[in-house]
N, C-alpha and C positions, 0 to 999 in steps of 0.2 A: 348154277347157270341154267333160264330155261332153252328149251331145244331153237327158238327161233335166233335166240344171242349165238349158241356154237354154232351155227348154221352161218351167220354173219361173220365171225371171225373164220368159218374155213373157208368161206370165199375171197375174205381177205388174204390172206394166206395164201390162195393158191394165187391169185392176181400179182401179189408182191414175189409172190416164186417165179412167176412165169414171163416176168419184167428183164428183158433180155437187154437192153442200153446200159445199165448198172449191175454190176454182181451184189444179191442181196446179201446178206446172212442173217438171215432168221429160221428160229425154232418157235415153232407153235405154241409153247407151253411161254413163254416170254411175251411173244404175241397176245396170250391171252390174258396172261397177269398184266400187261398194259394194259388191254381196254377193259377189263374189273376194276384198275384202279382209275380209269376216266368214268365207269359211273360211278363208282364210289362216292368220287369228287363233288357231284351235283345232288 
């Protein structure tokens, strides 16, 4: 993964953490194997 993709998913990451109306549960490492496999896809 180059550094500007981890870069994009920690900021997703912290944004869906910090989402205070709904309790998230998310791990990073889930988070990330999702958006490898949406580029994958294309």
């Amino acid at each position: 993964m180059t550094q500007k993709s981890e870069l994009l998913v920690d900021l997703i990451f912290k944004k869906l953490k910090n989402y205070n109306k709904k309790k998230i549960f998310l791990e990073k490492e889930n988070l990330n194997k999702f958006i490898l496999s949406l580029f994958k896809e294309n």
